[in-house]
N, C-alpha and C positions, 0 to 999 in steps of 0.2 A: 909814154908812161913806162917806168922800168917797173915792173910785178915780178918782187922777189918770188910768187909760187910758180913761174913760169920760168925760171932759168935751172941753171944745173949749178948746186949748192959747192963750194968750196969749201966746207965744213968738214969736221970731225963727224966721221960715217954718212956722208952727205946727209945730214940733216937741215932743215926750212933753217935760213935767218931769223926765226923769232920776233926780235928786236924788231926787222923792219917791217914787217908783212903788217900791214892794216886792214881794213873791215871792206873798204873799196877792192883791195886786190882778189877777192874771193869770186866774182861775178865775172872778170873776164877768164879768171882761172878753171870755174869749172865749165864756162864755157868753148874754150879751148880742149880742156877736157872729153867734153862731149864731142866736138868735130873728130878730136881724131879718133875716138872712140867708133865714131861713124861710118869715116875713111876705113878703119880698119873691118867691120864689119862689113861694107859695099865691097871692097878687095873680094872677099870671100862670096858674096853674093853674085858677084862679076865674072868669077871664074865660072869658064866655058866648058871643064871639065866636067864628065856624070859625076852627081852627087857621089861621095864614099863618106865613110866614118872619117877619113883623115881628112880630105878637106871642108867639113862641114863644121861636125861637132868636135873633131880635134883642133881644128886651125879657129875655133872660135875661143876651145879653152885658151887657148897661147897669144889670147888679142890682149893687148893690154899689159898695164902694172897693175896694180893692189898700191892703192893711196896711201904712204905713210901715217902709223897709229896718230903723230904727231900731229899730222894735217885733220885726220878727224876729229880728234883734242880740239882743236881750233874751231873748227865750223860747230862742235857741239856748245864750243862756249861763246859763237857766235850768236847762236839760237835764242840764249838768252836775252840780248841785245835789247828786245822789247818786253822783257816781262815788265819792267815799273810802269808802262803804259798799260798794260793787259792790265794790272791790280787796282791803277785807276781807273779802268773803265769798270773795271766789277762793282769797283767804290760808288760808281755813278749810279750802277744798276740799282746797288743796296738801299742809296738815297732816295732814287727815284720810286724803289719799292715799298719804303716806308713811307715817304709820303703821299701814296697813295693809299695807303693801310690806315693812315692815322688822320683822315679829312673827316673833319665829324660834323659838314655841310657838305649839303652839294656844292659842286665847286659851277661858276656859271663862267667860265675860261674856256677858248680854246685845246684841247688837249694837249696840243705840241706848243701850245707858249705855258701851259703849267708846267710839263718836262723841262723846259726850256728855264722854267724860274727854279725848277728846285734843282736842277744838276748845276 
């Protein structure tokens, strides 16, 4: 699989391809991410020198990039992916809570098959 978030951009100020990056690229990306994230922390935990400020809390600040503004744009508009699902299930709740509200018998049903008829 070629994951435009995991190459090195040919662009104007190397910026993401845009255009190509899809909603599947996201998952191996940040978990690539996180490996080397990890690699780079274990480096620093591995070393056999006495702890000091330089190889501990210095050489942790210097691990890593800072994920382009662009990339977080992404993943936050990612986020929303499932709201129209979320609004229908609220819708189901609303249903299910009115017609609970509004039964002016007792109902002599199953519980989960009256759910089951009013959603």
């Amino acid at each position: 699989m070629n994951n435009p978030l995991l190459g090195h951009w040919e662009t104007p100020f190397e910026t993401p391809p845009f255009n190509l990056i899809e909603i599947h690229h996201f998952r191996p990306a940040v978990d690539e991410a996180i490996k080397s994230a990890s690699d780079e922390i274990n480096s620093i935990t591995d070393n056999n020198d006495p702890p000091s400020f330089e190889n501990t809390v210095a050489a942790l600040d210097r691990t890593g990039e800072k994920i382009p503004h662009e990339i977080i744009r992404k993943i936050k508009e990612a986020s929303t992916f499932n709201e129209g699902y979320v609004c229908n299930r609220q819708l189901g709740f609303g249903f299910l809570d009115m017609a609970w509200h509004t039964v002016s018998e007792p109902v002599n049903i199953d519980v989960n098959e009256f759910e089951t008829v009013v959603t």
